[in-house]
N, C-alpha and C positions, 0 to 999 in steps of 0.2 A: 792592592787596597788603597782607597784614598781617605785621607781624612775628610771631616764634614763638620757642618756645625747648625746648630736649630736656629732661626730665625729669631726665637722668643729671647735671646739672651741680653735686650732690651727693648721691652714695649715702651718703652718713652718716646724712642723712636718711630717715627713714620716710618713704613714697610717702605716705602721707594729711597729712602735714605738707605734704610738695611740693607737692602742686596749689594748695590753698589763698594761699600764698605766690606762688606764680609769677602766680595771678589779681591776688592785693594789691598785684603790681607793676604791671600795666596789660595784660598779654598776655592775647589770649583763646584761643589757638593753643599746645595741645603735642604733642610727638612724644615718643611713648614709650622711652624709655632699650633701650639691648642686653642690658640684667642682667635676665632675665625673674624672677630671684626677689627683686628689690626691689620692682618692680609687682605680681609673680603673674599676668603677663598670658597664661602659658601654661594655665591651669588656667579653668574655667569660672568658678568663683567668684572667684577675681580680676578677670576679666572685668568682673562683676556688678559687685564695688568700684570698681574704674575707672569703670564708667559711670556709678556711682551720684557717686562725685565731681565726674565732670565736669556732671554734670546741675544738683548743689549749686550747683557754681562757676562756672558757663555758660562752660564752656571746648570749644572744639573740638581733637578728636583729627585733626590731621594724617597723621601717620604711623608707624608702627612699626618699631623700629630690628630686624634678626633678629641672633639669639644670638648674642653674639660671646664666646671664640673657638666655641661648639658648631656654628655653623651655618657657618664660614668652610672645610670642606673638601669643596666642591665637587669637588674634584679629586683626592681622597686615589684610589690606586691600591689602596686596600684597599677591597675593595668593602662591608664594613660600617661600616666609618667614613663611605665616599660616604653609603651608605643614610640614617646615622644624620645625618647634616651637612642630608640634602633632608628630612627630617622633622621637624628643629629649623625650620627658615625654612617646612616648610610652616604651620605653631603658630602664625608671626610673620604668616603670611596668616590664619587662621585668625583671628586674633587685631584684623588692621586690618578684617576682614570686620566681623565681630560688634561692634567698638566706630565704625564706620563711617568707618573710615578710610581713607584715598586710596590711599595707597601702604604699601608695605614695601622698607626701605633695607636690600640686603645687599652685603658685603664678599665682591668676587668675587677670593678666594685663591686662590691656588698657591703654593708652596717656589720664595721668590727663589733667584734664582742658578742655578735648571736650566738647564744647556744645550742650545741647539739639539740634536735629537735623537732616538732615540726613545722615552726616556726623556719627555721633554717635549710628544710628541705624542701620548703614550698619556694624559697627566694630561689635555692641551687637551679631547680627544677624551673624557673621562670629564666634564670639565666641560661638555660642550659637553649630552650625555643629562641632567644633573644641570639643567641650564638649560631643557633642554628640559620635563622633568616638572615645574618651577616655574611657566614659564610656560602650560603647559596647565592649572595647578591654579589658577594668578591670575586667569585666565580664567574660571573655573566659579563664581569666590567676588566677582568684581568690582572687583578690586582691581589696581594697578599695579603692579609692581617696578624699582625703581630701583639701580644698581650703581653703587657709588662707586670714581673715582679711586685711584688709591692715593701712595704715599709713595718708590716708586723705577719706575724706567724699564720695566722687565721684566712689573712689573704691569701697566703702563697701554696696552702693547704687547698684550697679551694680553685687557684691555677694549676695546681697539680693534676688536679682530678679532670679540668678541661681540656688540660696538653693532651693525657691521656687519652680522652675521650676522643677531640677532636686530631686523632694522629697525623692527618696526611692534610696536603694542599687542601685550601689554602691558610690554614689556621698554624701560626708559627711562633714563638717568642724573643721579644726584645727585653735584651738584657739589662738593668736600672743598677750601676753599681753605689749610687748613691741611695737610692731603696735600698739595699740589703744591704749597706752599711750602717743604716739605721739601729738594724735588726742587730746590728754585730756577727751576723753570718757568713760574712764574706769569703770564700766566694762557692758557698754551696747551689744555690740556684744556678749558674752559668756552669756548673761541670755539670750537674744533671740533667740539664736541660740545652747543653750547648751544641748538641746536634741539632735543635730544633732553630736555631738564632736565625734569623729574620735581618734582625737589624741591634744597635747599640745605645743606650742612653748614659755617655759618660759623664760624669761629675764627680765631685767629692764632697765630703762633710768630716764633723766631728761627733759625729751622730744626731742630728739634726738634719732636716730636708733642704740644705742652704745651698744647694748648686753650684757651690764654687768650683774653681778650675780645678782639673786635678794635676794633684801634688801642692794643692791649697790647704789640705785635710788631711787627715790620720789613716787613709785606706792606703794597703801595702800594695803599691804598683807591680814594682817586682814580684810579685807573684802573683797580679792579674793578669801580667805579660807572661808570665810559665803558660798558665792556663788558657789563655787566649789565642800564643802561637798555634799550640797545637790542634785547636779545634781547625774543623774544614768551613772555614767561615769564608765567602765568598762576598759579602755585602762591604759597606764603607763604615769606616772608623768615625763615628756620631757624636760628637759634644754637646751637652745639652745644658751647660753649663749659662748661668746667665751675671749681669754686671753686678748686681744688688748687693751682695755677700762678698764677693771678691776685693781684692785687695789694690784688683786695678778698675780703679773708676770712669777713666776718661775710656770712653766706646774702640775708638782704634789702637789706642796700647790694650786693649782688654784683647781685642781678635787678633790684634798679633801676637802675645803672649797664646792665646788659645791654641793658635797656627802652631808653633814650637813646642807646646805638650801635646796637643794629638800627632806631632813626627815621633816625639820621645818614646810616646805609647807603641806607634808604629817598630819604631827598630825591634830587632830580636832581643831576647831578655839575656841579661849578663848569664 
């Protein structure tokens, strides 16, 4: 396993700053941030840039985060926003094809708070076609998709029902432990679902979505590391932590501090 780290963990920065940087820290693994116009990873020639960095830098492209929020309305009952939502994340496929990347992480949204209903059965059922023509396109390009967690109950009820539905290649899940620490559930999602893991979205909080490093927050590592060893997880150790929250401001103490918690994660657990 190597560790990794997302791109996004400073949009202040120029993308041609970041990789550079993220390599000077020791990681040879990144996953492309959700803000396609700080990469340019939706456009060919951004593309071009990206690989041309990563080739510089000898860095491997893990995985590609899709649009967020463009890509998160799976479920919109407007049928051109759906359209436009499976077009955004198809780019993010598109996107891990060409720069040869394993996976694409998307946020499988719906409007918290619907009630049981029919209201609620019509968005399922829109999300469910919208899931459907992702994973017939992930298929054709060789790529995996991965659906993260989310951050309240309602969400993950409704992940539940798609893991299940959607059991086999290529629909997989990425595990958000700063999402389910939100919830204060941690770490019920990653044991139920930790056969399906894909990939990893580490960070930490205090219950709040603040992406600090972890062991910056209140989440019990030791006992992510119980649970984590034993899965048959094959993919890379994912930080997705970024500089805003954390307690280290300056960019390269932040990703070398980063580099040193995703090894601590990595050891076996006491």
């Amino acid at each position: 396993m190597k560790p990794a780290i997302c791109t996004s963990f400073d949009y202040n920065l120029p993308f041609a700053r970041v990789m550079p940087m993220i390599r000077q820290a020791g990681f040879e693994v990144v996953s492309i941030g959700a803000r396609p116009q700080h990469s340019d990873y939706h456009t060919l020639e951004g593309r071009a840039v990206i690989k041309r960095l990563a080739d510089e830098y000898e860095l491997e492209i893990d995985s590609v985060h899709a649009p967020f929020p463009e890509g998160d309305r799976l479920f919109d009952l407007d049928e051109a926003n759906r359209l436009q939502s499976v077009r955004q994340c198809k780019i993010a496929i598109d996107a891990a094809a060409d720069l040869n990347g394993r996976i694409v992480v998307i946020h499988l949204i719906q409007p918290y708070g619907i009630p049981h209903g029919d209201v609620r059965d019509r968005m399922i059922a829109q999300g469910m076609i919208s899931v459907r023509a992702l994973a017939d396109y992930a298929v054709a390009k060789g790529v995996k998709v991965a659906f993260e967690n989310g951050q309240k109950l309602d969400y993950d009820q409704v992940l539940e029902v798609f893991l299940t539905k959607f059991s086999g290649n290529p629909i997989g899940f990425c595990y958000d432990s700063g999402h389910e620490n939100v919830q204060g559930t941690c770490f019920r999602m990653l044991e139920k679902f930790g056969r399906r893991l894909l990939s990893v979205h580490l960070h930490d909080n205090t219950g709040s979505d603040t992406h600090m490093l972890p062991f910056e927050g209140n989440i019990d590592w030791e006992q992510f590391k119980k649970i984590f060893h034993k899965l048959d997880y094959s993919g890379k150790l994912l930080l997705e932590a970024d500089i805003k929250n954390s307690q280290f401001k300056d960019p390269e103490l932040f990703l070398s501090e980063a580099r040193k918690r995703a090894e601590r994660l990595m050891q076996p657990p006491a």
